[in-house]
C-alpha positions in Angstrom: 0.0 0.0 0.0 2.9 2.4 0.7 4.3 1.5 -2.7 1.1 2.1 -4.4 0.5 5.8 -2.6 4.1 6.7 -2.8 3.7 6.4 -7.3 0.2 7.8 -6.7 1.9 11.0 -5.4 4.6 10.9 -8.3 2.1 10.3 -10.7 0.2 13.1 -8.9 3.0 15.3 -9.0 3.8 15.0 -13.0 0.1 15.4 -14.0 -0.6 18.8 -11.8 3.4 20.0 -12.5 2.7 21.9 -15.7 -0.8 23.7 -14.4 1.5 25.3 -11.5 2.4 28.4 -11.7 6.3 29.2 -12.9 6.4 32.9 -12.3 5.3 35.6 -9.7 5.0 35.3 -6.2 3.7 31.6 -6.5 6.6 30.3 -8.6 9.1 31.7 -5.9 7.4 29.9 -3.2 7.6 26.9 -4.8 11.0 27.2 -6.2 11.8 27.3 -2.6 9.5 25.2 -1.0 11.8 22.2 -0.8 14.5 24.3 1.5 10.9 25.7 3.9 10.2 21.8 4.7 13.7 21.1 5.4 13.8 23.8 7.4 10.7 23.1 9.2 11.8 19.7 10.0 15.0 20.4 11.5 14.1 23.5 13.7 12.6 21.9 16.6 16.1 19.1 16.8 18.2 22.5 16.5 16.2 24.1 19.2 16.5 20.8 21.6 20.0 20.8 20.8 20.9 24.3 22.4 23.5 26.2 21.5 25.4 23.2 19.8 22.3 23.1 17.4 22.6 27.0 17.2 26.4 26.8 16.0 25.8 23.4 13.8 22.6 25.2 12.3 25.2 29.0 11.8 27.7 26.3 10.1 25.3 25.2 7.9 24.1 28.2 6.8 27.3 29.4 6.3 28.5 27.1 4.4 25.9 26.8 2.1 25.9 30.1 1.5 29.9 30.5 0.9 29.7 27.3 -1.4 26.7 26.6 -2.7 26.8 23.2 -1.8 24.1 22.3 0.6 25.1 18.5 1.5 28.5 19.4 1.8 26.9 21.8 4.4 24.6 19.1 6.0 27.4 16.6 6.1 30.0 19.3 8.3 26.8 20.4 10.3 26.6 16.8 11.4 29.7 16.0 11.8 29.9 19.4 14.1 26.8 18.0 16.1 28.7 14.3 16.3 32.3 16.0 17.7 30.4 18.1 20.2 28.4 15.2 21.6 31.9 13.0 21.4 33.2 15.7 23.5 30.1 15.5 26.4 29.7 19.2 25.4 25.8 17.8 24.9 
């Protein structure tokens, strides 16, 4: 069943893609709509984490900002997050 609703959703998203708007406000919310969830998803762990998710979340921001290269980010974030708790800083 998981299968079957995960295609339906693919399918879904193909057959809807082209009536969605590519310009004005709507296409730049949707351009960046993908980043938002992420975003929203990771908050609350940051917030938890203190300031070690405060630092790891600046790193990551940073970085992808510097380099354009957002797992390269995610992946140092981590690995931030991992050395702190090593550390017994968490």
């Amino acid at each position: 069943m998981t299968t079957i609703t995960f295609f339906g959703f693919r399918l879904g998203g193909y057959l809807i893609g082209r009536f969605l708007p590519r310009h004005g406000r709507s296409g730049y919310v949707l351009d960046r709509l993908p980043g938002l969830v992420l975003v929203s998803l990771l908050a609350p762990t940051l917030w938890e984490l203190g300031w070690i998710g405060a630092t790891s979340g600046l790193i990551v921001g940073l970085i992808t900002i510097l380099t354009g290269r957002s797992l390269l980010a995610m992946l140092l974030g981590m690995c931030a997050v991992a050395l702190s708790r090593y550390l017994g800083l968490v």
